[in-house]
VEXDREN-2710 file (C-alpha; in Angstrom, 1 decimal):
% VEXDREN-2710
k/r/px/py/pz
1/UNK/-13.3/-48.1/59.0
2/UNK/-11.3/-47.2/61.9
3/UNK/-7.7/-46.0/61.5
4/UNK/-5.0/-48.6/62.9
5/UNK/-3.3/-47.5/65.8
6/UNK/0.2/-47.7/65.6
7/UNK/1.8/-49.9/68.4
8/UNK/5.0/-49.5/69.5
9/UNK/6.9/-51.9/67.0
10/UNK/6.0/-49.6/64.7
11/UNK/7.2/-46.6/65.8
12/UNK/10.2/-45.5/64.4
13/UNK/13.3/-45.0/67.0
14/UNK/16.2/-42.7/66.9
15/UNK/20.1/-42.9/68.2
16/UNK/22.8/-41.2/68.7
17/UNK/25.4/-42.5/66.7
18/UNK/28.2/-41.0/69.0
19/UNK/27.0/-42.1/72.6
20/UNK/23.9/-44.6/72.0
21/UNK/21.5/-42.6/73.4
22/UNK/18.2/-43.7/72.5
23/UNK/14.5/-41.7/72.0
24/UNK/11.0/-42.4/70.2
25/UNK/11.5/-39.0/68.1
26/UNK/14.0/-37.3/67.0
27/UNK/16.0/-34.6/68.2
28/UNK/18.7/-31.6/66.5
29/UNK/21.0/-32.2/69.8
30/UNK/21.7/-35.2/71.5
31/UNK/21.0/-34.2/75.3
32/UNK/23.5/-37.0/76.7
33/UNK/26.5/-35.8/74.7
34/UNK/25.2/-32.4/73.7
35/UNK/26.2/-33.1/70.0
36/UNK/24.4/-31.8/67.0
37/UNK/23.1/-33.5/64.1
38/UNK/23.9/-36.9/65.5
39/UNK/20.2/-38.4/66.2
40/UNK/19.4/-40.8/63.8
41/UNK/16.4/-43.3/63.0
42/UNK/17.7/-46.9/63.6
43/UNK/14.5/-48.8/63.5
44/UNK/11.7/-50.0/66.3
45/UNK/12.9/-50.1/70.2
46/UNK/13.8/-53.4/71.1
47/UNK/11.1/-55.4/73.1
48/UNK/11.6/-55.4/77.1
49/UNK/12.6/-58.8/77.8
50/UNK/14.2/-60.3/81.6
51/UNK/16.7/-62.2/82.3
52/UNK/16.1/-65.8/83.8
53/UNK/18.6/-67.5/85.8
54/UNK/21.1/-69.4/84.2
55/UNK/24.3/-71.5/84.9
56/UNK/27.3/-70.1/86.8
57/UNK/30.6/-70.3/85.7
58/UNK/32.5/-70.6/89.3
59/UNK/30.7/-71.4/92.3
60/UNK/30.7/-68.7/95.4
61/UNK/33.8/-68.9/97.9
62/UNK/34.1/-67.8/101.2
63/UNK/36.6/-64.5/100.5
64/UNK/39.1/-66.4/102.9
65/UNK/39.1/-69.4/100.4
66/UNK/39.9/-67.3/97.0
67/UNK/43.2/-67.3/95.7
68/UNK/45.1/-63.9/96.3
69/UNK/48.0/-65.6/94.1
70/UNK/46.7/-64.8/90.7
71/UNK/46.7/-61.0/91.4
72/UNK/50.4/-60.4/92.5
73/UNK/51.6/-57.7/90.8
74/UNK/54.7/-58.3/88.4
75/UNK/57.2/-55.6/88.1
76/UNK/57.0/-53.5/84.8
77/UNK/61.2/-52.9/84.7
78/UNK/60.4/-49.1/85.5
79/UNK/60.7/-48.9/89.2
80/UNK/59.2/-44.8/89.5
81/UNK/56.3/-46.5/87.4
82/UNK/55.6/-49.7/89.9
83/UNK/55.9/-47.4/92.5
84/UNK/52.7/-45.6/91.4
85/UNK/51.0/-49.0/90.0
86/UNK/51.2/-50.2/93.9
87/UNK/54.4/-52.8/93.0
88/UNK/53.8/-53.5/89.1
89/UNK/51.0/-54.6/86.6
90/UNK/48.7/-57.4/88.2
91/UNK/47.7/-59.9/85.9
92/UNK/44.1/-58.6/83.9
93/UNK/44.6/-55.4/85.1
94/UNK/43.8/-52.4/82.9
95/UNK/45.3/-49.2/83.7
96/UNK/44.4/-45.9/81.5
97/UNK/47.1/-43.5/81.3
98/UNK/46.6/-39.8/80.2
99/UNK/48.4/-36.8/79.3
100/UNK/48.6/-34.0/77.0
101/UNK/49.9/-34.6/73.1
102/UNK/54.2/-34.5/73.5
103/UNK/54.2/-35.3/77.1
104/UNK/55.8/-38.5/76.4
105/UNK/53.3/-41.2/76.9
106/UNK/54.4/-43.3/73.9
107/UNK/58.1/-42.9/74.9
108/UNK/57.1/-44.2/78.0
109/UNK/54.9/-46.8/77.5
110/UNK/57.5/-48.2/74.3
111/UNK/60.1/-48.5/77.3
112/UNK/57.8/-50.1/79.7
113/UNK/57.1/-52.7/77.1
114/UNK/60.4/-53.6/76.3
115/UNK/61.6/-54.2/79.5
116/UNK/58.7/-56.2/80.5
117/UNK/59.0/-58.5/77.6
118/UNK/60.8/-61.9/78.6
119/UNK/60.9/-65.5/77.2
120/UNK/57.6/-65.7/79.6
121/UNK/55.8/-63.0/79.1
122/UNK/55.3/-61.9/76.0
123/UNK/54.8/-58.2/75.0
124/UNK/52.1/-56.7/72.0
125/UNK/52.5/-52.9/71.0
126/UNK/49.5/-51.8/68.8
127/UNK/49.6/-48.5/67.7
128/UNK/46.7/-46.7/66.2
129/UNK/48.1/-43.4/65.6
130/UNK/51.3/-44.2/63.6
131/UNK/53.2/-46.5/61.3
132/UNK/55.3/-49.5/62.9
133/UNK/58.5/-47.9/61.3
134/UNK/57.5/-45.1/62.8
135/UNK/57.8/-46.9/65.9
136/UNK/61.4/-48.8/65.2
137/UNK/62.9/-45.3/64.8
138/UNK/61.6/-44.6/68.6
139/UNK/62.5/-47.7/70.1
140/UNK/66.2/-47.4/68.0
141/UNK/66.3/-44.0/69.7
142/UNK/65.8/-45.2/73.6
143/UNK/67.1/-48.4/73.1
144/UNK/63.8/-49.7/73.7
145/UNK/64.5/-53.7/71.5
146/UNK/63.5/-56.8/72.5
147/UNK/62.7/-60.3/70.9
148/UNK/59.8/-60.5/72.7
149/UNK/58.1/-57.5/71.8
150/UNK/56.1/-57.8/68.9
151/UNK/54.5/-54.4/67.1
152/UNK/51.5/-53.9/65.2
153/UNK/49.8/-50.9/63.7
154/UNK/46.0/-51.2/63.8
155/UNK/43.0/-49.1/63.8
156/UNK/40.2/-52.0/63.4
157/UNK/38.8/-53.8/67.0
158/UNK/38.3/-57.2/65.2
159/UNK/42.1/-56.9/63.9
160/UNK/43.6/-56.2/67.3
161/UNK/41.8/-59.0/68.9
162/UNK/43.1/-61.2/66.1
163/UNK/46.7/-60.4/67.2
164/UNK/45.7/-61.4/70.6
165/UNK/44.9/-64.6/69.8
166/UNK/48.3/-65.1/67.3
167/UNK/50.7/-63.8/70.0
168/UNK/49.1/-64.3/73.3
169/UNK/51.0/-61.4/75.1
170/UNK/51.0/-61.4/79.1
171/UNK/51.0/-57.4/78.2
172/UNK/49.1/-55.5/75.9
173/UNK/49.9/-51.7/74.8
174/UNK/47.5/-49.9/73.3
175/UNK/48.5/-46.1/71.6
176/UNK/45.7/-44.9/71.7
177/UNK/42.0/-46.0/72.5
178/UNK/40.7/-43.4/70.6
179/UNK/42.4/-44.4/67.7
180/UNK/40.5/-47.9/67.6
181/UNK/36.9/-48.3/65.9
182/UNK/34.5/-51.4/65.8
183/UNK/32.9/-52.1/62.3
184/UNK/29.6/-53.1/64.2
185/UNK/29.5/-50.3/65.9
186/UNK/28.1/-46.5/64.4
187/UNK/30.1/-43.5/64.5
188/UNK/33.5/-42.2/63.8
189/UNK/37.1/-43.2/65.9
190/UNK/37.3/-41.6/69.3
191/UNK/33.3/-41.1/69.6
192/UNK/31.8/-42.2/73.0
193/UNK/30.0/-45.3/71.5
194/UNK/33.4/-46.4/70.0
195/UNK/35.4/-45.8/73.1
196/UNK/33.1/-47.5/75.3
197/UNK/32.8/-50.7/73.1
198/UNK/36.7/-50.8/72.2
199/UNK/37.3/-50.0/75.9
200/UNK/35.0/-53.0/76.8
201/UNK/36.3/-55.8/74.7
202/UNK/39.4/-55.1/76.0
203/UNK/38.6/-55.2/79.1
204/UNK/37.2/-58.4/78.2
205/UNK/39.7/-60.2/77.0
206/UNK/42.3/-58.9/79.4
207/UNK/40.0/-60.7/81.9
208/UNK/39.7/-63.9/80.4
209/UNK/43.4/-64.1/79.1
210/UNK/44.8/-63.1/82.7
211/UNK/46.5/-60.4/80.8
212/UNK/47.3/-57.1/81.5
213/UNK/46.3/-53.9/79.4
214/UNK/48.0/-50.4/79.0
215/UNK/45.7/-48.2/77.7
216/UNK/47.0/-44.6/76.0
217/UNK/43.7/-42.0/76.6
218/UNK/43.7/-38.1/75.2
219/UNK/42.7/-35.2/77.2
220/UNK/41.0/-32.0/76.5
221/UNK/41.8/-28.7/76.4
222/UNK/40.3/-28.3/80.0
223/UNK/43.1/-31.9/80.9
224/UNK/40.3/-33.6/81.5
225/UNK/40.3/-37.5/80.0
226/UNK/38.5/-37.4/76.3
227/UNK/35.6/-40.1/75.8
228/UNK/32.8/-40.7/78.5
229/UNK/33.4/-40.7/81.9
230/UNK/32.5/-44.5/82.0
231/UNK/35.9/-45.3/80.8
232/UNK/37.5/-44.2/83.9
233/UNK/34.9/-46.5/85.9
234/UNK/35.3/-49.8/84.0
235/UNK/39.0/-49.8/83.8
236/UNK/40.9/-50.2/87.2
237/UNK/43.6/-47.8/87.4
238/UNK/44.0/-44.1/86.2
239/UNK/47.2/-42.6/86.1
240/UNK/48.0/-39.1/84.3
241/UNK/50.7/-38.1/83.1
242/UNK/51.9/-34.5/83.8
243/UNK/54.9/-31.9/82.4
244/UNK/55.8/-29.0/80.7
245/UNK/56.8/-29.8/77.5
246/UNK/59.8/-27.0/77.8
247/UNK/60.9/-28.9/81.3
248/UNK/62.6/-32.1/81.6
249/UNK/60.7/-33.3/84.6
250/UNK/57.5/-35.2/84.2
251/UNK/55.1/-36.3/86.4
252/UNK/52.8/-39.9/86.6
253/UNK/50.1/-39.4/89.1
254/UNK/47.5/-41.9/90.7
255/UNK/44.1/-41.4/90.3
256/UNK/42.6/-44.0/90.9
257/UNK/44.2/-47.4/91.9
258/UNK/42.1/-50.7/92.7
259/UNK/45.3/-52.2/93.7
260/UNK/47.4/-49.5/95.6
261/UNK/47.4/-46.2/97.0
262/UNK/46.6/-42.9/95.1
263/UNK/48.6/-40.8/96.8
264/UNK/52.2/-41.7/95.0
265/UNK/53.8/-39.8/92.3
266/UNK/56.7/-41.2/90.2
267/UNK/58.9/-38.5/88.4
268/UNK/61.0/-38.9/84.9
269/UNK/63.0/-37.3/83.5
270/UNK/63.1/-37.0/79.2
271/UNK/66.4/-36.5/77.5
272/UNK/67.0/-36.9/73.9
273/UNK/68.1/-40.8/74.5
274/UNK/64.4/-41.3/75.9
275/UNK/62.7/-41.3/79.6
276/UNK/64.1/-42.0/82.7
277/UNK/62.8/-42.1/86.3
278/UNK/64.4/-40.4/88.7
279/UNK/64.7/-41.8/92.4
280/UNK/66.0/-38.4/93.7
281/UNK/64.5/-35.5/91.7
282/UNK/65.1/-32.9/94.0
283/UNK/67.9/-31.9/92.0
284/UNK/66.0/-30.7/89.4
285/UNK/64.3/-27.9/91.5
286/UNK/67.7/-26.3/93.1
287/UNK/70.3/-23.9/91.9
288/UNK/74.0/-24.9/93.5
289/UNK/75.4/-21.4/94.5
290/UNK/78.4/-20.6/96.5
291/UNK/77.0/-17.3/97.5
292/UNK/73.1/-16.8/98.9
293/UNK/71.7/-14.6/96.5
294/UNK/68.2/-12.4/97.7
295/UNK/65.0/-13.1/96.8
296/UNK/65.5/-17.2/96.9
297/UNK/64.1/-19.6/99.4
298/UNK/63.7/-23.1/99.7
299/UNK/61.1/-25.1/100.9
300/UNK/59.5/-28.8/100.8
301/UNK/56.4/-29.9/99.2
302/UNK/54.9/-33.1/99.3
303/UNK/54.0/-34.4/95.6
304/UNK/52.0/-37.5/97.0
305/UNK/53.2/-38.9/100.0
306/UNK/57.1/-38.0/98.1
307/UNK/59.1/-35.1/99.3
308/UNK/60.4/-32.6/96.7
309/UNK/62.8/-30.0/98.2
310/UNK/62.2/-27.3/95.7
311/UNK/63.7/-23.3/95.0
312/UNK/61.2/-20.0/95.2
313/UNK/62.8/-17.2/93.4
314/UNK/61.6/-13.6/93.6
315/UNK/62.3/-10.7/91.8
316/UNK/61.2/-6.8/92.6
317/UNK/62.4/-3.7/90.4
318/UNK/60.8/-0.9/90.1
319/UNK/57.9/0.2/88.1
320/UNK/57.7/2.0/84.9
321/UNK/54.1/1.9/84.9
322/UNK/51.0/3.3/87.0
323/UNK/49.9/-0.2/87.4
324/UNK/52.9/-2.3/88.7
325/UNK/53.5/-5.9/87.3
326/UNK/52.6/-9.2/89.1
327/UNK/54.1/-12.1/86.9
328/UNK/54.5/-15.7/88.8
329/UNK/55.7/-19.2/87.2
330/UNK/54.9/-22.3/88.6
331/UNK/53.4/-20.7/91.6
332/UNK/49.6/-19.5/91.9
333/UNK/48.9/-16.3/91.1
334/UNK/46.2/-15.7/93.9
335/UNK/48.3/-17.2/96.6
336/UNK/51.6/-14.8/95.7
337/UNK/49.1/-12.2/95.6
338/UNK/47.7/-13.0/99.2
339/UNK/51.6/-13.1/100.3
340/UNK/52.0/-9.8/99.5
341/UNK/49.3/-8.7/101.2
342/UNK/50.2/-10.0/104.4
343/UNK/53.7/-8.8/104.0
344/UNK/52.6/-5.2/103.4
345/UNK/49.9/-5.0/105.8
346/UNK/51.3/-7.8/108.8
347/UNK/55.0/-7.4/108.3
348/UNK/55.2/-3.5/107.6
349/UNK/56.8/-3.8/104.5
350/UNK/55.5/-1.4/101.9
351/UNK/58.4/-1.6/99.7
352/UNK/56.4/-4.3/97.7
353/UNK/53.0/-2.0/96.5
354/UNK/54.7/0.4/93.9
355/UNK/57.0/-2.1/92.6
356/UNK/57.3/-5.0/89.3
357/UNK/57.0/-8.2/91.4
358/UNK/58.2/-11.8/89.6
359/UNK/58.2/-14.7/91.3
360/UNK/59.0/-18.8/90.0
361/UNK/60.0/-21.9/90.7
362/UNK/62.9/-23.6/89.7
363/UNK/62.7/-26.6/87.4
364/UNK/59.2/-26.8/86.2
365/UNK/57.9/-27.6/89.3
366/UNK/54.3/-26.4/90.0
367/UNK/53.6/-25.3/94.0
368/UNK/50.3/-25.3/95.1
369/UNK/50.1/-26.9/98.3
370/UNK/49.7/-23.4/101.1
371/UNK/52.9/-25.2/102.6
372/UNK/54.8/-23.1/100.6
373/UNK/53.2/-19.9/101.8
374/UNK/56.0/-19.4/104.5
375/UNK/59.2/-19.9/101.5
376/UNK/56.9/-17.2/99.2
377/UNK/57.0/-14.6/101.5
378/UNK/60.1/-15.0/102.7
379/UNK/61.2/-15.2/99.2
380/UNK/59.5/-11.4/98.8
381/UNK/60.6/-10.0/101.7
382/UNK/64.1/-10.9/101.1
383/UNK/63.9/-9.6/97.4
384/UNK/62.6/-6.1/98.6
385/UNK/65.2/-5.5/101.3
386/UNK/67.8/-6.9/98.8
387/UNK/69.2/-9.3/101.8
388/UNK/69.5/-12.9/101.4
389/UNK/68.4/-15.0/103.6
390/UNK/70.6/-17.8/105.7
391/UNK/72.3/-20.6/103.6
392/UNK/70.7/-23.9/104.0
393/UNK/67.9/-22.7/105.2
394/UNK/64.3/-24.5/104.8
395/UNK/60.9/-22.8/105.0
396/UNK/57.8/-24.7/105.7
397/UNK/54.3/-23.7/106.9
398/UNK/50.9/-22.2/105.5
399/UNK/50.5/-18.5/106.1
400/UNK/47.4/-17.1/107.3
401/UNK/45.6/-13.5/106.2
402/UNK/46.3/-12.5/109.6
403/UNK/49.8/-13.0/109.6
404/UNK/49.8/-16.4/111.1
405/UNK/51.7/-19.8/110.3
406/UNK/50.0/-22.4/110.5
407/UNK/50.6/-26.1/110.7
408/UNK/50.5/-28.4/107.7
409/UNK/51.0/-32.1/107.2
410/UNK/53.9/-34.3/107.3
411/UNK/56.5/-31.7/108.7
412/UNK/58.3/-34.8/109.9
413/UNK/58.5/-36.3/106.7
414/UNK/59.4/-32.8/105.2
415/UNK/62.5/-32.6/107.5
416/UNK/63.8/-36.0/107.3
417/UNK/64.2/-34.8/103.5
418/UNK/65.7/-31.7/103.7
419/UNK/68.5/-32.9/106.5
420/UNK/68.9/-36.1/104.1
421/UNK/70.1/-33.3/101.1
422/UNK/72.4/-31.8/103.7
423/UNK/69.9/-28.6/104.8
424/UNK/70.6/-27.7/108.8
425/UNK/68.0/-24.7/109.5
426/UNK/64.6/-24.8/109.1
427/UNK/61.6/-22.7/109.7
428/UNK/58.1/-24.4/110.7
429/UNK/54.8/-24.1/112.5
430/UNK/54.6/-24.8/116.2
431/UNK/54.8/-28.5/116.9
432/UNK/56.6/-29.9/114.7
433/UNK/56.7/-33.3/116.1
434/UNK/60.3/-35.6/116.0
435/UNK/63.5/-33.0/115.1
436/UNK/66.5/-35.0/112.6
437/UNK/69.2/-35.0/114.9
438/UNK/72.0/-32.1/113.7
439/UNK/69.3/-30.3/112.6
440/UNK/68.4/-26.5/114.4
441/UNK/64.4/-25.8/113.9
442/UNK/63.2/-22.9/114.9
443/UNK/59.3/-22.7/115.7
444/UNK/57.4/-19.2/114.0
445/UNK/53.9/-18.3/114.9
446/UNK/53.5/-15.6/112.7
447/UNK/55.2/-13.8/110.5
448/UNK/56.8/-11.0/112.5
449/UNK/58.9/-13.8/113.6
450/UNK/59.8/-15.9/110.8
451/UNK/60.8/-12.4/109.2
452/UNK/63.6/-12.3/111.9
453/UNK/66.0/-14.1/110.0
454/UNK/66.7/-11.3/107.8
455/UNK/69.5/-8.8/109.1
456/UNK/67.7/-6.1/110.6
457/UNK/69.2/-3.0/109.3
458/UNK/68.8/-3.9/105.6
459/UNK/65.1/-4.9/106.8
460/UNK/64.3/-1.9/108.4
461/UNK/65.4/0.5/105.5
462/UNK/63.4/-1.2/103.1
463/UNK/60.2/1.1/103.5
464/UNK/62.6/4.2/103.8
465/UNK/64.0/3.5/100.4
466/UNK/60.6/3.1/99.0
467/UNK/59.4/6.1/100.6
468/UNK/62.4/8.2/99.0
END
């Protein structure tokens, strides 16, 4: 008698319990999440079945007949964090924010939800990660109390969906999406399979309540957002959140904005008494000094479409060792390196090759835009000739290996800033479009020139005094 032959609903199938992933045998390593020892038989592959047409809910409109009303955007109370959102939270909108653990994303999101509550909108703060006295103790400590906001601490989907429907909040906070689990789904809290279904009823149900959804995400160790990269797709805006945790400042960037721009940055400031945004920042990045000192220089970077004026300090000594010391903070490493170069080999200076060199920013800010190139080197030369340069004095413009400055965007912007904070010299490319009135710009084109505005003498015996 002839052997049966095993058809397909009786083959066994395999999953991955942390992404899904599905195969007819099974396998050591997933090859869709690349984790081990998480392929397990399930059962028989579900028959292949189509979809027939069915009912519609709302009928097609021509896009000049929908209603733009229903997707206003409502100010959050925190106007550095509307400014990124594009003007506030539009109603079903679900934004992700990320950031690395002690940024201050719960401090953050616990202010934003107090001041949106009202009598008319409603606020719901679920945390997954701690208790709700836990909480009390952080909203005592920023002042962060209102009727309206109610607090939960859940880990459970079903549960959270439960409050939804008891409170019906026009905003829903959620610390953290990683935290949250579905019983009908396999796998542990945080897995791929869990974040994507957890992500997707919410996403659900902030559609269908018109309500809008803060979601907390982790990152990696590389700062990347944790779970699949799906997550960033289904929800509708991205925003990370940025700082050194031995800074004050800190940094909410756009990522990715269905409703606004990308390109805007909103910067807070955390104090002991909580988070606050600060319109003007630039005073964060600048030392007050009645006398120049050497080895500082000033210059404007654009964090967004916002400008920062910000400080670039240098420091050179001499070395104790064969090999001499390059340290930088805040600054890149390859592009202070490149500076050098150029000052050594295009601006004669060879004071700079035998000696410790330390260089930083002032503030926490990070500089990695190459329109700071120009305020680098001018920050070396003046630290190895020991002069300092001009008071109130502004340096903008990328630097080139051959000594050249080149032009960069929004000079015009750049200026405007720096004569608003009271600065009447600056140094830029060629071209540099509309000049603030009361302000003198002088045009380099490379940087023989823009090392004129150090005093020639001391500039001169800089190589001497190496050389001795």
């Amino acid at each position: 008698m002839a052997a049966r032959t095993k058809t397909a609903k009786d083959r066994p199938s395999y999953r991955c319990t942390e992404c899904g992933w599905q195969t007819a045998k099974w396998l050591g390593r997933c090859p869709e999440c690349q984790a081990w020892g998480t392929v397990e038989e399930y059962g028989a592959p579900p028959a292949v079945r189509t979809t027939a047409a069915g009912r519609v809910s709302t009928a097609a409109l021509p896009i000049g007949q929908v209603d733009g009303r229903q997707a206003t955007a409502r100010g959050t109370g925190v106007d550095e964090l509307d400014r990124v959102l594009g003007g506030g939270l539009v109603p079903g909108a679900v934004v992700l924010l990320a950031g690395e653990p002690g940024v201050g994303k719960s401090t953050l999101l616990l202010d934003v939800a107090a001041k949106a509550a009202s009598d008319e909108h409603r606020t719901l703060y679920v945390t997954g990660e701690e208790s709700a006295s836990q909480v009390r103790l952080r909203a005592d400590r920023i002042n962060a109390l209102s009727d309206h906001l109610y607090l939960a601490a859940e880990t459970d989907l079903s549960a959270v969906l439960g409050h939804l429907d008891a409170v019906k909040p026009s905003l829903l906070v959620l610390d953290s999406v990683q935290t949250v689990a579905s019983p009908e789904i396999d796998g542990a809290p945080g897995g791929m399979a869990q974040v994507r279904e957890v992500a997707g009823a919410l996403i659900r149900a902030s559609k269908e309540r018109g309500m809008s959804t803060l979601l907390v995400g982790h990152v990696t160790k590389d700062g990347a957002i944790a779970g699949p990269r799906l997550l960033e797709h289904l929800v509708d805006v991205v925003l990370h959140f940025e700082g050194d945790r031995h800074a004050r400042l800190r940094l909410v960037r756009g990522v990715k904005n269905r409703y606004g721009a990308t390109d805007e940055v909103g910067c807070f400031e955390l104090h002991d008494e909580g988070i606050t945004g600060l319109a003007d920042p630039s005073g964060l990045f600048l030392t007050r000094r009645a006398e120049a000192v050497p080895g500082t220089c000033l210059t404007v970077t654009l964090e967004g479409r916002r400008p920062l004026v910000a400080e670039v300090q240098a420091l050179t000594v001499d070395s104790q060792i064969p090999s001499p010391r390059r340290t930088t903070s805040g600054l890149e490493t390859s592009r202070v390196s490149m500076m050098l170069a150029v000052l050594e080999q295009r601006g004669r200076i060879s004071a700079l090759g035998k000696r410790d060199i330390y260089s930083a920013t002032v503030g926490g800010v990070k500089l990695s835009e190459p329109a700071a190139d120009l305020a680098i080197a001018l920050a070396l030369a003046s630290a190895a000739s020991d002069t300092p340069l001009p008071k109130n004095l502004v340096a903008i413009g990328e630097v080139g290996l051959a000594g050249e400055v080149r032009r960069v965007t929004g000079v015009q912007r750049r200026l405007a800033e720096a004569h608003r904070l009271g600065f009447t010299h600056a140094l830029v490319p060629a071209d540099p479009g509309k000049v603030p009135p009361g302000m003198k710009v002088t045009e380099v084109a490379d940087m023989g020139e823009a090392l004129g505005v150090l005093p020639r003498g001391r500039r001169a015996r800089a190589p001497q005094e190496a050389e001795g």
